[in-house]
mmJSON file of the N, C-alpha and C atoms, coordinates in Angstrom:
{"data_MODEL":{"atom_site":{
"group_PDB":["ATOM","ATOM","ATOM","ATOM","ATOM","ATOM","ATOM","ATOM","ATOM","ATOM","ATOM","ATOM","ATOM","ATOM","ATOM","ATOM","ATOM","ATOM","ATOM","ATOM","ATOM","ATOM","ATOM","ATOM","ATOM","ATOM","ATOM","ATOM","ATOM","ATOM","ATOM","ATOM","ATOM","ATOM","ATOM","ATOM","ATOM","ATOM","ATOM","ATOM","ATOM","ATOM","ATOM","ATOM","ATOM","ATOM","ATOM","ATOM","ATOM","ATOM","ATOM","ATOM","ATOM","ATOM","ATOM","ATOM","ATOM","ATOM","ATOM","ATOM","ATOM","ATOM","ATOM","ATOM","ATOM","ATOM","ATOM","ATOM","ATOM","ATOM","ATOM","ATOM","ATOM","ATOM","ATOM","ATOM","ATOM","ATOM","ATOM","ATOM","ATOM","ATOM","ATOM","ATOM","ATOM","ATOM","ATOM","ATOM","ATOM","ATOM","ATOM","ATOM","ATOM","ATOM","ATOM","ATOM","ATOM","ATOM","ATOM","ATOM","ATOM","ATOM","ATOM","ATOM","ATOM","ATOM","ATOM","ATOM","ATOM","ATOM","ATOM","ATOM","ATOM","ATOM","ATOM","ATOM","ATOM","ATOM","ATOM","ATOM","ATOM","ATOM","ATOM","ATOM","ATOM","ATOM","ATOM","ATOM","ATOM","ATOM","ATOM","ATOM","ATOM","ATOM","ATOM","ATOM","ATOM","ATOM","ATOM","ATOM","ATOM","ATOM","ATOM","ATOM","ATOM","ATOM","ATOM","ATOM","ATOM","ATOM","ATOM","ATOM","ATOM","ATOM","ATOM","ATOM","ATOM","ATOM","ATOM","ATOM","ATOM","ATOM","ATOM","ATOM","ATOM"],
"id":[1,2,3,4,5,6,7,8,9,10,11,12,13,14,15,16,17,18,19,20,21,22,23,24,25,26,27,28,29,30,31,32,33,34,35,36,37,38,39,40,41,42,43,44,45,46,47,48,49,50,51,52,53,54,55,56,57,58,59,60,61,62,63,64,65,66,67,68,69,70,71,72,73,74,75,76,77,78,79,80,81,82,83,84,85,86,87,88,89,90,91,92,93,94,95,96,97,98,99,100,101,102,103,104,105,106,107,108,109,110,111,112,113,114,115,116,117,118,119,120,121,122,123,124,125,126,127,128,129,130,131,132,133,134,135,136,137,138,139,140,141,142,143,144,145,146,147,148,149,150,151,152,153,154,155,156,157,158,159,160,161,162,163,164,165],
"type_symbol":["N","C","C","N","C","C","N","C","C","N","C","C","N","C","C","N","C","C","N","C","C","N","C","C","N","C","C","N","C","C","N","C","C","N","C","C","N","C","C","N","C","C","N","C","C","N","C","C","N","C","C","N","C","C","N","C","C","N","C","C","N","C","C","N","C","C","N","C","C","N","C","C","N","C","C","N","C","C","N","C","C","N","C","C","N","C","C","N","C","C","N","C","C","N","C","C","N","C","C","N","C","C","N","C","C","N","C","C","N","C","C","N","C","C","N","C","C","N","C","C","N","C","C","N","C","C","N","C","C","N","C","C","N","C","C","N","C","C","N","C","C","N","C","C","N","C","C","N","C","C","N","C","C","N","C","C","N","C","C","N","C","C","N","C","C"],
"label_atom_id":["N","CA","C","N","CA","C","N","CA","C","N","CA","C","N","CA","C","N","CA","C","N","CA","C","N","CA","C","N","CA","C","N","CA","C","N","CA","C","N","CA","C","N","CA","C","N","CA","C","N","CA","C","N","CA","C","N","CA","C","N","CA","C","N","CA","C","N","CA","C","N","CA","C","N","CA","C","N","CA","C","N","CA","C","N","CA","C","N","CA","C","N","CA","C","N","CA","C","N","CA","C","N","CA","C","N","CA","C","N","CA","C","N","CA","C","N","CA","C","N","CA","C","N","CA","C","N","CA","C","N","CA","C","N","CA","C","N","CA","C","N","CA","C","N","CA","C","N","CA","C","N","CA","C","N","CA","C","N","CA","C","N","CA","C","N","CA","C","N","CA","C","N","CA","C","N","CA","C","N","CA","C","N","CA","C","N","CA","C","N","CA","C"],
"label_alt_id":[null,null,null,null,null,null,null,null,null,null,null,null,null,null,null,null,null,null,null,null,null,null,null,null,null,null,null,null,null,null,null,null,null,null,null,null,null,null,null,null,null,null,null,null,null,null,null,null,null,null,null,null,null,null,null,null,null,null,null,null,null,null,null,null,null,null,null,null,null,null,null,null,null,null,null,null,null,null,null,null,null,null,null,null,null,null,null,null,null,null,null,null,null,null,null,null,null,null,null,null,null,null,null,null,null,null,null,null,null,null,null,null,null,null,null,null,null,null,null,null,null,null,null,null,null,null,null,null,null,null,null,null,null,null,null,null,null,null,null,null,null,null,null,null,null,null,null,null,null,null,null,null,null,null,null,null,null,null,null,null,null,null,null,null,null],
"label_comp_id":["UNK","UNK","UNK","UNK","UNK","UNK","UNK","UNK","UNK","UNK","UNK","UNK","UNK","UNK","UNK","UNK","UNK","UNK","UNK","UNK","UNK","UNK","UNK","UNK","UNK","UNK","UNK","UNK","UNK","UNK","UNK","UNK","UNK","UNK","UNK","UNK","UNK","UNK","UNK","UNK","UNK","UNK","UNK","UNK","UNK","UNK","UNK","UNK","UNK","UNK","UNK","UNK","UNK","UNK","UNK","UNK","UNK","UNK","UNK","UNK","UNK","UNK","UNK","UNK","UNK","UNK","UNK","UNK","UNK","UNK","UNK","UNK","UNK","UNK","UNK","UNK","UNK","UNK","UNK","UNK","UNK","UNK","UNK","UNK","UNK","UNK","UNK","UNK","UNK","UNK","UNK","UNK","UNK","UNK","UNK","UNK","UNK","UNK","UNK","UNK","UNK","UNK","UNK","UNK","UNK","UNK","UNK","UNK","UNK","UNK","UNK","UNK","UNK","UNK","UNK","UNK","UNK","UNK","UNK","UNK","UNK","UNK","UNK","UNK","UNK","UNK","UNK","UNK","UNK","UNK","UNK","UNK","UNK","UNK","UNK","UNK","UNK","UNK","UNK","UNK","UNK","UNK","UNK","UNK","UNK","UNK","UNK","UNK","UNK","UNK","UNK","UNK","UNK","UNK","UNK","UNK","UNK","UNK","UNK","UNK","UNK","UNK","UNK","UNK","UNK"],
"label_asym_id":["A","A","A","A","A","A","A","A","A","A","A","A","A","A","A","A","A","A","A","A","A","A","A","A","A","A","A","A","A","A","A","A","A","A","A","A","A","A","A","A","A","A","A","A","A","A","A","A","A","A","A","A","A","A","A","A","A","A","A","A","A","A","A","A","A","A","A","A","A","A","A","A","A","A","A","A","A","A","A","A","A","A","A","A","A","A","A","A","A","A","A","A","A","A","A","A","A","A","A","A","A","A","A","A","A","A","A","A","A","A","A","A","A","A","A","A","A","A","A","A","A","A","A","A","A","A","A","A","A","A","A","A","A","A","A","A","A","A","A","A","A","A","A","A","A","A","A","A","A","A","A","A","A","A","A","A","A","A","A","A","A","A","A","A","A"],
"label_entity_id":["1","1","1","1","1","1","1","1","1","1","1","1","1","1","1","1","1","1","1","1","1","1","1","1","1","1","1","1","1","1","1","1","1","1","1","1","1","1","1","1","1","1","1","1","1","1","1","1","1","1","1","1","1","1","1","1","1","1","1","1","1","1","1","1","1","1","1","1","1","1","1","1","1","1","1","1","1","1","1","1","1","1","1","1","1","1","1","1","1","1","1","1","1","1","1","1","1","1","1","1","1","1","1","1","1","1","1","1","1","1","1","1","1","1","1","1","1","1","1","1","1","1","1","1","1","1","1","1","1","1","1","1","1","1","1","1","1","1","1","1","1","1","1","1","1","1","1","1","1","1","1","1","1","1","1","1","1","1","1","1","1","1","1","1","1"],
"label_seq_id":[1,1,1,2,2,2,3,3,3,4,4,4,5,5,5,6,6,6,7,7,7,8,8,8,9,9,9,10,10,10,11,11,11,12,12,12,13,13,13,14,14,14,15,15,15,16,16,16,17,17,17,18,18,18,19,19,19,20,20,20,21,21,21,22,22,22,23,23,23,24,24,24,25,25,25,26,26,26,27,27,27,28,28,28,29,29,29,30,30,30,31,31,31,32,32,32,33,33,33,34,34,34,35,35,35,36,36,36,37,37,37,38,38,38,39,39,39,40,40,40,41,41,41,42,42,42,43,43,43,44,44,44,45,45,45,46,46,46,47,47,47,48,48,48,49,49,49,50,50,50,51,51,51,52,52,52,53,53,53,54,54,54,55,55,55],
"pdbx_PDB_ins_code":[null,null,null,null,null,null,null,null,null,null,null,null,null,null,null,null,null,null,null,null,null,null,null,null,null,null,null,null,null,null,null,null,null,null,null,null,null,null,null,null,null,null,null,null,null,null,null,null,null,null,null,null,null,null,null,null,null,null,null,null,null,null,null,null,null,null,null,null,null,null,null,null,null,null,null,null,null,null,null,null,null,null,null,null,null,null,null,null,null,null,null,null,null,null,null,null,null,null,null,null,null,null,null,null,null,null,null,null,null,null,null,null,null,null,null,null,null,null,null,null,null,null,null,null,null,null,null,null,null,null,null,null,null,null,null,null,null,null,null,null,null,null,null,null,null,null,null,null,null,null,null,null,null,null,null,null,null,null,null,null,null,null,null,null,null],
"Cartn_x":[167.054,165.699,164.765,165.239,164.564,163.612,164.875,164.458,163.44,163.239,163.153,161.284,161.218,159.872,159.295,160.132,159.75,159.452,160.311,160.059,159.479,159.207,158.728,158.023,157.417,156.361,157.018,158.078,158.328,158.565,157.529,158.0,159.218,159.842,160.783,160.661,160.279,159.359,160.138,159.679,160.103,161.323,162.486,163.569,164.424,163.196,163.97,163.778,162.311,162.324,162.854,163.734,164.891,165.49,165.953,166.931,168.245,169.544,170.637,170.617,170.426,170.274,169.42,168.276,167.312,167.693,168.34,168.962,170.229,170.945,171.936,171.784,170.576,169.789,169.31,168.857,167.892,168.91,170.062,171.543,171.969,172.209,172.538,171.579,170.396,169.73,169.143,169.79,169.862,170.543,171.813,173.166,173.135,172.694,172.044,170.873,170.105,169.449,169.827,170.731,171.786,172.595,172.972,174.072,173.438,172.312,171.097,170.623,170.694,170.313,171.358,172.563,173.678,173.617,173.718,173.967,172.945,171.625,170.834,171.153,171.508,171.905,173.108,173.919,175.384,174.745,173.774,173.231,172.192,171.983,170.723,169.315,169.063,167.86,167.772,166.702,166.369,166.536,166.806,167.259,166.62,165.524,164.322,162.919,162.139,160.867,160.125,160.32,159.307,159.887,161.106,161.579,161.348,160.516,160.023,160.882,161.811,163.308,164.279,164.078,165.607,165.123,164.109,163.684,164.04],
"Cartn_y":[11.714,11.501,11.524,11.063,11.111,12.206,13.542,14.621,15.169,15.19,15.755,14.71,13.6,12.755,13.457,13.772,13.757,15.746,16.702,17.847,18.308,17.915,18.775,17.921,16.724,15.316,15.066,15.197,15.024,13.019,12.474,11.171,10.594,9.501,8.981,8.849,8.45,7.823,9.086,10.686,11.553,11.752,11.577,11.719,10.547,9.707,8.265,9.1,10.003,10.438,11.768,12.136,13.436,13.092,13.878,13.823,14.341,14.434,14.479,15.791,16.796,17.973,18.548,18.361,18.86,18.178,16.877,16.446,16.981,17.289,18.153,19.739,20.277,21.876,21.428,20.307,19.964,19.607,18.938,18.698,20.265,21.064,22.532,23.124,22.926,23.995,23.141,21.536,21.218,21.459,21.39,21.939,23.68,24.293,25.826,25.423,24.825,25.015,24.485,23.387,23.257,24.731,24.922,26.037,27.36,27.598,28.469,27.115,26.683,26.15,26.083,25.778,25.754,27.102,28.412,29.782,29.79,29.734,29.686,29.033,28.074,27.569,27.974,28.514,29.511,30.882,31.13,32.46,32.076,30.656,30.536,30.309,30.47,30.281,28.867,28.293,27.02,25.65,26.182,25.505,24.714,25.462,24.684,25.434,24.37,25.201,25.586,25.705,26.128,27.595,28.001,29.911,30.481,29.783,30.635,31.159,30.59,30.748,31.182,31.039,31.565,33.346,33.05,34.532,34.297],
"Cartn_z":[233.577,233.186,234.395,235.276,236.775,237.417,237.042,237.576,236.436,235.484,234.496,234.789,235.191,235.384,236.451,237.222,238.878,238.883,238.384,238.404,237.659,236.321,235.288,234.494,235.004,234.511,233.018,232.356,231.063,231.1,230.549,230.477,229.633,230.317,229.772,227.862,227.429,226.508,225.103,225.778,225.298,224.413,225.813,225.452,225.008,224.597,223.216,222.01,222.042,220.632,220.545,221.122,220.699,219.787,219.371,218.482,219.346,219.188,219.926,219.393,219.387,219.387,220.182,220.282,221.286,222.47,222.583,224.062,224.583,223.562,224.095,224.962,224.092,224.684,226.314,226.463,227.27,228.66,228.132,229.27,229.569,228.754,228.719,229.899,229.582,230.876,232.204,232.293,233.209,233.986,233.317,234.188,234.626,233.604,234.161,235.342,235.365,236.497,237.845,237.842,238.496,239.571,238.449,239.072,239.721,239.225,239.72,240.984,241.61,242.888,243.89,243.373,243.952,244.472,243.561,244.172,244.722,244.761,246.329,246.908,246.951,248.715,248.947,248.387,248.938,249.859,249.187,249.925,250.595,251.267,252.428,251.965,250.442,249.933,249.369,249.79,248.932,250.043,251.763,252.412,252.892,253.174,254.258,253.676,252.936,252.505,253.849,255.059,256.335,256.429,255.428,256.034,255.316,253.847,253.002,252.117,251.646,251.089,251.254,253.083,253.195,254.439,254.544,255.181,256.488],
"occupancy":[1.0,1.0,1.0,1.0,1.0,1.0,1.0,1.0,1.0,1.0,1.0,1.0,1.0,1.0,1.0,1.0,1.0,1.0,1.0,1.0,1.0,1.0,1.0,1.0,1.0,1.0,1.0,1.0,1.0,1.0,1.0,1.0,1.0,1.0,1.0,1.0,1.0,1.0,1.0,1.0,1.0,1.0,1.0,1.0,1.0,1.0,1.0,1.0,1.0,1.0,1.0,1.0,1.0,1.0,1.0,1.0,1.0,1.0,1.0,1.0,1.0,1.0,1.0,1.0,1.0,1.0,1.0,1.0,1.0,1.0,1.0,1.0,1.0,1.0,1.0,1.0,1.0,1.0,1.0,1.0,1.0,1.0,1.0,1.0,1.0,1.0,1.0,1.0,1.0,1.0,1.0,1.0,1.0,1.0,1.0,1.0,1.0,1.0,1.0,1.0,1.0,1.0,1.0,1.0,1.0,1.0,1.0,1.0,1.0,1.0,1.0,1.0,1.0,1.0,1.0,1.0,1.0,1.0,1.0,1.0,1.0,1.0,1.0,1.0,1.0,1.0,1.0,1.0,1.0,1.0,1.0,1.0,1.0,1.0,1.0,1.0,1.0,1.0,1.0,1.0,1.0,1.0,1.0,1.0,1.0,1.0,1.0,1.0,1.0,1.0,1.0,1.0,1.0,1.0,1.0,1.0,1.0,1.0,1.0,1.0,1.0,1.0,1.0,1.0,1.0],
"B_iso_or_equiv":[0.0,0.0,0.0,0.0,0.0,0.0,0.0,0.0,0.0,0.0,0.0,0.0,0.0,0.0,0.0,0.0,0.0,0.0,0.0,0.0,0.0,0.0,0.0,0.0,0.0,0.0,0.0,0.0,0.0,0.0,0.0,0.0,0.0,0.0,0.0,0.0,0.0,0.0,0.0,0.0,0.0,0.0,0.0,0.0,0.0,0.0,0.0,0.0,0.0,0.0,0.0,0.0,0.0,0.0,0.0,0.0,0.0,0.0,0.0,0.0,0.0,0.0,0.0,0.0,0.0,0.0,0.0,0.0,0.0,0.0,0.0,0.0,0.0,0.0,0.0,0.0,0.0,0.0,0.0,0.0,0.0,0.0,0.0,0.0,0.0,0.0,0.0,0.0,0.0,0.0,0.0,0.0,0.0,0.0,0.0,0.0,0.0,0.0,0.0,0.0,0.0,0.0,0.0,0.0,0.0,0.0,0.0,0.0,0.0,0.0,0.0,0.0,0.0,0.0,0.0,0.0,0.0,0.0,0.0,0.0,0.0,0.0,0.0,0.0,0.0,0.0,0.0,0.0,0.0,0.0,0.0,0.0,0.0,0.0,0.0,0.0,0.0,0.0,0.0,0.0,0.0,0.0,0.0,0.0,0.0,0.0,0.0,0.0,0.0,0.0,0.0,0.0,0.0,0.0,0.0,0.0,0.0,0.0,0.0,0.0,0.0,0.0,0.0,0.0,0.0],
"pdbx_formal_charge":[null,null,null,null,null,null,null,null,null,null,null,null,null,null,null,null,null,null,null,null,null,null,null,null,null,null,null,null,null,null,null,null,null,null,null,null,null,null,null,null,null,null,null,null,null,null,null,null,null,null,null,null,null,null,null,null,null,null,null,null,null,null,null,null,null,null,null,null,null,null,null,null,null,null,null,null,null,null,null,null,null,null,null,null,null,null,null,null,null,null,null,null,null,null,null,null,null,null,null,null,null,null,null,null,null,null,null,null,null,null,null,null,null,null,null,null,null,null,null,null,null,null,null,null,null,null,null,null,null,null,null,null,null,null,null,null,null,null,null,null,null,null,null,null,null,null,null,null,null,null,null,null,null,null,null,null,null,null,null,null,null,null,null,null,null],
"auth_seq_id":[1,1,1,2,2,2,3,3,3,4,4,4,5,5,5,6,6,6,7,7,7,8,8,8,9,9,9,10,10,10,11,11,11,12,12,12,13,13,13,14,14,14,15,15,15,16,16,16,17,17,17,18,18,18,19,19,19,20,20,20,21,21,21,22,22,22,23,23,23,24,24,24,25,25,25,26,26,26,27,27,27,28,28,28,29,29,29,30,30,30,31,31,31,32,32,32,33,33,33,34,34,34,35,35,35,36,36,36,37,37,37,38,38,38,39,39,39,40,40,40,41,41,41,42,42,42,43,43,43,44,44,44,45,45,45,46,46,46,47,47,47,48,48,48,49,49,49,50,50,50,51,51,51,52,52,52,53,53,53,54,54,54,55,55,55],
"auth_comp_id":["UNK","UNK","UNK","UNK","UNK","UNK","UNK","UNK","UNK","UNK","UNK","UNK","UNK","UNK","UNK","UNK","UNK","UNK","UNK","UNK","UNK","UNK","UNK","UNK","UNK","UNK","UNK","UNK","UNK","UNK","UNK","UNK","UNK","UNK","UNK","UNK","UNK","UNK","UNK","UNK","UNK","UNK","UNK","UNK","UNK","UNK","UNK","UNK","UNK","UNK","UNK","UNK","UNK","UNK","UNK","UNK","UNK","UNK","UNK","UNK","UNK","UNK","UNK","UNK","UNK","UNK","UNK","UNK","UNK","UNK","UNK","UNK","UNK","UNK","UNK","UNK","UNK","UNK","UNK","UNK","UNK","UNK","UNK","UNK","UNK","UNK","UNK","UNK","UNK","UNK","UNK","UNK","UNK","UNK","UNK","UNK","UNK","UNK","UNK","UNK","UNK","UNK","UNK","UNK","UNK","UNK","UNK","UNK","UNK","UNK","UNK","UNK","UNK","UNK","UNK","UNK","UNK","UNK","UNK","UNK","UNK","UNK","UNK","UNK","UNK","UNK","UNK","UNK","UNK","UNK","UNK","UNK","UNK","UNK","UNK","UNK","UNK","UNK","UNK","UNK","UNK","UNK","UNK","UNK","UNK","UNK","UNK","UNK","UNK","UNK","UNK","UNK","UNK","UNK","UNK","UNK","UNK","UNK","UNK","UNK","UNK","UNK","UNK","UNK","UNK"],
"auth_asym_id":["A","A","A","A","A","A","A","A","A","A","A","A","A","A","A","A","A","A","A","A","A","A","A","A","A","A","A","A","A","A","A","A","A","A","A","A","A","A","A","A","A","A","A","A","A","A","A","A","A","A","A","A","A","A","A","A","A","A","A","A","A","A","A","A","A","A","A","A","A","A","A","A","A","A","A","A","A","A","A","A","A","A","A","A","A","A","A","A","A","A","A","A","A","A","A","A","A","A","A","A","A","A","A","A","A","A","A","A","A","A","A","A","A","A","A","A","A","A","A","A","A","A","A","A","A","A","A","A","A","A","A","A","A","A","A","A","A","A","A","A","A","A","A","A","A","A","A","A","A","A","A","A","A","A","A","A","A","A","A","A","A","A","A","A","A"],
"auth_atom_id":["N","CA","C","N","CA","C","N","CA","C","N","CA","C","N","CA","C","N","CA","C","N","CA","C","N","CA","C","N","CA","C","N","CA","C","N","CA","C","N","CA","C","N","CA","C","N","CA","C","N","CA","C","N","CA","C","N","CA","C","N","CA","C","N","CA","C","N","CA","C","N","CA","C","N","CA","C","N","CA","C","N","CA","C","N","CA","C","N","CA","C","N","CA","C","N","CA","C","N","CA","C","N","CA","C","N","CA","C","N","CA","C","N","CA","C","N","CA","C","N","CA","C","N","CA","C","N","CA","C","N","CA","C","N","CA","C","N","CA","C","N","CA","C","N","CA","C","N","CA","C","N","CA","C","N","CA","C","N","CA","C","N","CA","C","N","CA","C","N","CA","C","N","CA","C","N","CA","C","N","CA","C","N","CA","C","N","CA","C","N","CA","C"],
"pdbx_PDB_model_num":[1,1,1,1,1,1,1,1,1,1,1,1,1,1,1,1,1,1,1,1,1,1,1,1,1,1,1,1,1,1,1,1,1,1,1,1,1,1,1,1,1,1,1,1,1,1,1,1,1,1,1,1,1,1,1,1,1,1,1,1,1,1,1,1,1,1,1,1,1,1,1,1,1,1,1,1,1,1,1,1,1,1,1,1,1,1,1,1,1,1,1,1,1,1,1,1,1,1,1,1,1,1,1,1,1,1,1,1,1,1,1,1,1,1,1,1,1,1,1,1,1,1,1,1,1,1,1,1,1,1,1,1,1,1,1,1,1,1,1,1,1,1,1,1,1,1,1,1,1,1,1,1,1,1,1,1,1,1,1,1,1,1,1,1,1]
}}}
């Protein structure tokens, strides 16, 4: 819930009124966006915002 306040302003509050279906979608493309950060920083991007991603 943290990230989800802190990156994408979705208040807590929200995800009391999910339903466990739309929270399950919502764990799904967390963990996808996850793994899309991981493979940038395998390839040097995402390291240091001063190289401009990695340039």
């Amino acid at each position: 819930m943290y990230y989800y306040w802190k990156k994408k302003g979705i208040r807590p509050s929200l995800f009391y009124a999910m339903d466990k279906g739309e929270l399950k979608l919502i764990e799904a493309f967390f963990a996808l966006e996850i793994e899309e950060e991981v493979e940038k920083m395998k390839h040097g991007y995402g390291m240091c915002p001063l190289t401009g991603g990695g340039m």
